[in-house]
Structures are given as C-alpha cells and as structure tokens.
C-alpha positions in Angstrom: -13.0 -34.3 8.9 -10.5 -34.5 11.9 -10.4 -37.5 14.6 -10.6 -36.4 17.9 -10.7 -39.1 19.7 -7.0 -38.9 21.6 -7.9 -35.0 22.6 -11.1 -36.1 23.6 -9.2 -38.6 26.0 -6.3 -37.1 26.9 -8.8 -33.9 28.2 -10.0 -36.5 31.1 -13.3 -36.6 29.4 -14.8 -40.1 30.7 -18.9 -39.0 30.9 -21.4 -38.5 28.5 -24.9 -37.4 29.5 -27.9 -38.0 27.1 -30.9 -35.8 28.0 -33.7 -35.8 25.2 -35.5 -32.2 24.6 -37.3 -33.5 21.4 -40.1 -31.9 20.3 -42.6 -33.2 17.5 -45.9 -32.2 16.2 -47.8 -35.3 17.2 -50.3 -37.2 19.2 -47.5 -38.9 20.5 -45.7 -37.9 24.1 -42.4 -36.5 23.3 -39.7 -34.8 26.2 -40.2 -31.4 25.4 -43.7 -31.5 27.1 -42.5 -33.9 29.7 -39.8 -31.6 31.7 -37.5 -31.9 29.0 -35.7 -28.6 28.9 -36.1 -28.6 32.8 -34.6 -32.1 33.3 -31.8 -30.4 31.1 -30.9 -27.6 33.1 -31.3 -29.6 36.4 -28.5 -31.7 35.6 -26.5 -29.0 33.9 -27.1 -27.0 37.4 -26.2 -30.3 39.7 -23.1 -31.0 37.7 -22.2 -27.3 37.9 -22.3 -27.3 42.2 -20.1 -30.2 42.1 -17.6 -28.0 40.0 -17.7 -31.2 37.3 -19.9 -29.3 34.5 -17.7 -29.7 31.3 -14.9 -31.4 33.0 -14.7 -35.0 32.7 -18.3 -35.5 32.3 -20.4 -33.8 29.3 -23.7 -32.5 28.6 -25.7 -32.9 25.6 -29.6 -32.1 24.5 -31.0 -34.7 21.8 -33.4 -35.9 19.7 -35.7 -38.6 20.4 -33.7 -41.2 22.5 -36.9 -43.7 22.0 -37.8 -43.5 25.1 -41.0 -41.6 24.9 -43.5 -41.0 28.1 -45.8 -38.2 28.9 -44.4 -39.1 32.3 -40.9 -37.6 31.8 -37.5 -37.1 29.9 -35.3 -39.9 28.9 -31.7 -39.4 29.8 -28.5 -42.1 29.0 -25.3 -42.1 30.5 -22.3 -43.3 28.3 -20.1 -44.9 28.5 -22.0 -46.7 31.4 -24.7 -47.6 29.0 -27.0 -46.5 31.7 -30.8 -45.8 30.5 -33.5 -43.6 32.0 -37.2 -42.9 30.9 -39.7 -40.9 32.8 -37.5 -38.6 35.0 -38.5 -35.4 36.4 -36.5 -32.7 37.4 -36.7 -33.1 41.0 -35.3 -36.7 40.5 -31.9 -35.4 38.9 -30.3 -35.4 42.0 -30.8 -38.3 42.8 -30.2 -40.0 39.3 -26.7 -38.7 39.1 -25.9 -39.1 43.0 -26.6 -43.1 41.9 -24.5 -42.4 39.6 -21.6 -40.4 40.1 -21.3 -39.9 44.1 -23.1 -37.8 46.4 -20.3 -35.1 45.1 -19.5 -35.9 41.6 -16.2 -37.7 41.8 -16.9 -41.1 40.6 -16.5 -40.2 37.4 -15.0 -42.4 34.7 -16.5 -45.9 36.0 -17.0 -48.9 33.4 -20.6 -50.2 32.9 -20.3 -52.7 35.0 -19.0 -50.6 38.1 -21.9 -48.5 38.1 -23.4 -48.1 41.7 -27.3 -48.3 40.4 -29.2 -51.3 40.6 -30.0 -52.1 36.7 -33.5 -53.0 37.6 -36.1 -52.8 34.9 -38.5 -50.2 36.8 -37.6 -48.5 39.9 -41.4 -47.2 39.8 -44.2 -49.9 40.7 -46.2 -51.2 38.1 
C-alpha cells in the first residue's frame, strides 16, 4: 500500500466529483435508470470545454451514494461537501456553473465558500 496523499496535492488536485451510476436488480429506483450514465458523461463533457477535466478537479462513477430517486442521479462534490439527488443531464451545467464558475476556475474553494445556496430543495414540494 503506498500514501499518496502529498502527490495527490502537490498535482493541484483540489475537486472531487461523485456521480452515482449504480445499478441493482430491484424494485427500488437506482441511478442507472435515472440518467445515471448520461449525468456522467455531461459533466465529464462540461468539465472537458472548460479545459479542467482531470486537472484539478476529478471524475469518478460510484455505487449507491444513498441518494436514490427515479427522478435523477445523485452527485457529491468533495471537498465542498456539496450533495445532489435528482439531477438530470440537462441540469449539469448549471450544477457545476453554481459551483465552479461559469468557466471552471473557481476550483479549490472550502465548504463554506461555495457559491450555491445550501437550501434543502431547490425543487418545490
């Protein structure tokens, strides 16, 4: 086992995006049917036109996140501590504009600097 914590940091790496893909043989809503792999590659593709995709910032499918709606995927953002459920692919943009900037370069900020409002729902009830 090797520590890679200090490469990890002195690489700039500051981001870590969360976006669920599970899949489960269930009655249960999981990601996979809810946009999962297209909520993937939309914020692969929006991190990519901002020339940020594997810089600082870092992509990663999971597993269940605990999240689960037939709505949408779950995505987290860490080390924000930032927490989505029910996002479609057309609201990536968006998402990581709050985020990171309308052009990717507010990369790196603290939980407590993030720009989005931490409201409970941004949806009505």
């Amino acid at each position: 086992m090797k520590h890679r914590t200090k490469d990890v940091q002195e690489n700039g790496f500051s981001d870590h995006v969360l976006v669920c893909t599970n899949d489960r043989d269930s009655e249960y809503a999981c990601c996979a049917e809810a946009h999962g792999r297209d909520v993937y590659e939309a914020v692969k593709s929006w991190l990519r036109e901002r020339g940020v995709f594997w810089s600082r910032v870092h992509v990663v499918e999971t597993s269940c996140l605990g999240l689960c709606s037939a709505e949408g995927t779950a995505i987290v953002i860490q080390p924000r501590n930032r927490w989505y459920s029910d996002v479609l692919p057309d609201e990536v943009p968006e998402l990581l504009e709050g985020e990171f900037g309308v052009d990717g370069s507010q990369l790196g900020l603290e939980e407590n600097d993030s720009l989005v409002d931490d409201g409970e729902n941004t949806t009505d009830p």
